[in-house]
C-alpha positions, 0 to 999 in steps of 0.5 A, spaced: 500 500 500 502 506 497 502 512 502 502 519 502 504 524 506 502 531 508 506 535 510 503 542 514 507 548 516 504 552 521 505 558 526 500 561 531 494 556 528 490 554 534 484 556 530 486 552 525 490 546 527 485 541 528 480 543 523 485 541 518 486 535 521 480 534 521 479 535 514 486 532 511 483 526 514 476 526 512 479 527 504 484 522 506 480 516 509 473 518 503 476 520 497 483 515 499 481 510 502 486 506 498 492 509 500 495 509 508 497 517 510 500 520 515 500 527 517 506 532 518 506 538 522 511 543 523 511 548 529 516 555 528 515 557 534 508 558 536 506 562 542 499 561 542 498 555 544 498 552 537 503 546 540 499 544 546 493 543 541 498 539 536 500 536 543 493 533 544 491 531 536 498 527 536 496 522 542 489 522 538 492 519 532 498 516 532 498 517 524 498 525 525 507 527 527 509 534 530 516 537 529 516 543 534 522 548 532 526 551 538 525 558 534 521 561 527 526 559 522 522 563 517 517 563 511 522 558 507 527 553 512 521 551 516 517 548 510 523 545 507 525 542 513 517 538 514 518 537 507 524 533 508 522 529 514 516 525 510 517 518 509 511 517 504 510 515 498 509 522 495 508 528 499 503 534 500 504 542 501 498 545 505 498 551 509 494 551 515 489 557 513 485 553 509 487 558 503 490 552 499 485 547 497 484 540 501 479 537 497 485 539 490 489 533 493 485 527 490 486 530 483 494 531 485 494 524 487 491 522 481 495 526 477 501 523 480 499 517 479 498 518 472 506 519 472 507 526 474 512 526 480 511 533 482 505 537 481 505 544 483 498 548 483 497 555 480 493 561 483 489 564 477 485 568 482 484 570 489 480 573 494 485 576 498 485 583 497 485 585 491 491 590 491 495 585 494 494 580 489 495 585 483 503 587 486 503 579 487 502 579 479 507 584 479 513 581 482 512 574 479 512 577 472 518 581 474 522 575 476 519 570 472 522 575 466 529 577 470 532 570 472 535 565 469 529 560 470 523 560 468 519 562 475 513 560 476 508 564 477 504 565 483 506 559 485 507 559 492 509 550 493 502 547 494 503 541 490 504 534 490 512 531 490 514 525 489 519 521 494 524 521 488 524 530 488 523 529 495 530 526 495 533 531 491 531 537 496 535 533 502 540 532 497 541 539 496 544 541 502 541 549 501 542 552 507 537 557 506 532 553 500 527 557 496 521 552 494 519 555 488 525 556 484 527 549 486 520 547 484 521 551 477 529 549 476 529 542 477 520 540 476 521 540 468 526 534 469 520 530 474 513 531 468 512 537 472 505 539 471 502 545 473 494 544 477 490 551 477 485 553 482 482 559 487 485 562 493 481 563 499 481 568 505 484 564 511 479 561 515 481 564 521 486 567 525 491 573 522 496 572 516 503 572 519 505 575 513 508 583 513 513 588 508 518 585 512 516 577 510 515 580 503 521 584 502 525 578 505 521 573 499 523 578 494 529 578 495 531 571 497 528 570 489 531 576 487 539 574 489 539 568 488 535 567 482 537 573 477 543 577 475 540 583 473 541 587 479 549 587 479 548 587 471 544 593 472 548 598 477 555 595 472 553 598 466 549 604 470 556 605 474 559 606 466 554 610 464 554 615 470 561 615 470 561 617 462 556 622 463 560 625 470 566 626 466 563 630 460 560 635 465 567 636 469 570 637 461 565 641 460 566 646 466 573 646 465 573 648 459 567 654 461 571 655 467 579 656 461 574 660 458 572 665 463 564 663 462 562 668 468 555 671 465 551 665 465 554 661 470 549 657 474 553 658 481 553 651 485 547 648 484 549 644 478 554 641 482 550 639 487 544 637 484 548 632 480 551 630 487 545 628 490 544 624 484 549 620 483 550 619 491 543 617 491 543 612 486 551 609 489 547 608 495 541 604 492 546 599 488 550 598 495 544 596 498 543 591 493 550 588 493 549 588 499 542 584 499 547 579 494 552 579 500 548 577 505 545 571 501 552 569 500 554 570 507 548 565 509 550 560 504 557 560 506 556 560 514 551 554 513 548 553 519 542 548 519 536 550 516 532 548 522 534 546 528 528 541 532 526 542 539 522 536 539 518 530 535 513 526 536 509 520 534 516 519 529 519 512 530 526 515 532 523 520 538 528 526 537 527 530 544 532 537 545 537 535 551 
């Protein structure tokens, strides 16, 4: 008997944890009565209970796992290291809001049983608000034309993987892994196939998402799948450069020529000044953001470092 796994990232989810319990293991034991499961939760560090309700759904069913993280290890590590953690024969990417879709799951496990090994679903709406979604659309469309690998978009890694790509992302060693261009990198190779749907609102609770979460998502795609920022500030270091040596010949060969009746005084100077520090400070910031991705990778520290674990077979309790 195949078994599928689904793995749930989760943080500050007491409205929702159980009832997304409840609802993997009604599609599961309805709709896939033919295959055995098991359920994968991973907590960031919740503060507000999450982790005791988690605490009494695993004594209830021993087929529903925990992971506790000993701090929130962010949007992207915490996911990445549940995915990695699922022993099925293909894994399931839920969030715990409810904004993907549990009753899609049995037409990814079709859809993988046809011989698709991942199975990555799309938005093509949302009913999020509106002004979030159309600059979502923005940034994907941005980096999808920038990298160098075909970005999905507005793909955010709920899908279907089998145990072969799962394999691969253990073998990846990335200390700060970014689902979505992995998906997009190494997909093509597994008969990717892409499953449209919907989003809906959370269920219940607050999005734990912010500018900084978003600026951070940016960024990590931005630095670690695209060369134009770097590509950019060379060649507009060159052209500003070019144009600030054909302003200081112009003004030596008025100041030899004793240009006095329509001088300007220093406002000029000043002007090109603040410009070019302005555009010198922006492109610093950036090979910095490219800087700061290198030194995480180099640093390599674990991309999640686990407190407890319960109902897995080899108990790893923090000493």
């Amino acid at each position: 008997m195949k078994t599928i796994s689904i793995m749930v990232p989760c943080y500050n989810e007491i409205e929702n944890v159980e009832a997304m319990a409840d609802a993997l293991r009604k599609v599961l034991k309805e709709e896939l009565s033919q295959y055995d499961y098991e359920l994968v939760f991973i907590d960031n560090a919740s503060t507000d209970g999450t982790r005791e309700k988690l605490e009494e759904i695993c004594a209830k069913d021993k087929k529903v796992k925990a992971i506790f993280n000993v701090t929130n290890f962010g949007q992207f590590n915490s996911p990445f290291h549940g995915l990695c953690q699922t022993t099925g024969d293909c894994t399931i990417s839920v969030c715990c809001d409810f904004q993907d879709p549990v009753e899609l799951i049995p037409q990814l496990v079709a859809e993988w049983e046809k011989g698709h090994k991942v199975v990555s679903c799309i938005k093509t709406s949302s009913r999020e608000n509106p002004l979030m979604y159309m600059f979502r659309s923005i940034y994907y469309h941005m980096i999808r034309n920038m990298s160098d690998v075909q970005m999905i978009e507005h793909f955010t890694g709920f899908g279907l993987y089998d145990r072969s790509f799962i394999r691969l992302l253990r073998e990846l060693d990335d200390p700060i892994p970014f689902l979505r261009g992995i998906v997009a990198e190494y997909g093509g190779g597994f008969n990717m196939k892409e499953v449209t749907y919907e989003q809906a609102k959370r269920r219940a609770g607050k999005t734990h998402n912010n500018f900084y979460s978003l600026y951070d998502a940016a960024m990590l795609s931005f630095t670690s799948y695209t060369k134009v920022g770097l590509r950019l500030a060379t060649f507009l270091g060159f052209f500003t450069s070019a144009i600030s040596i054909i302003i200081a010949l112009v003004y030596l060969v008025l100041k030899l020529t004793h240009w006095n009746s329509m001088s300007m005084g220093m406002a000029p100077v000043m002007i090109g000044v603040f410009v070019l520090g302005g555009i010198q400070i922006f492109f610093i910031g950036l090979i910095g953001e490219y800087i700061l991705n290198i030194n995480t990778r180099v640093i390599h520290r674990p991309v999640v470092v686990e407190e407890r674990r319960i109902n897995f077979e080899e108990n790893r309790d923090g000493d």
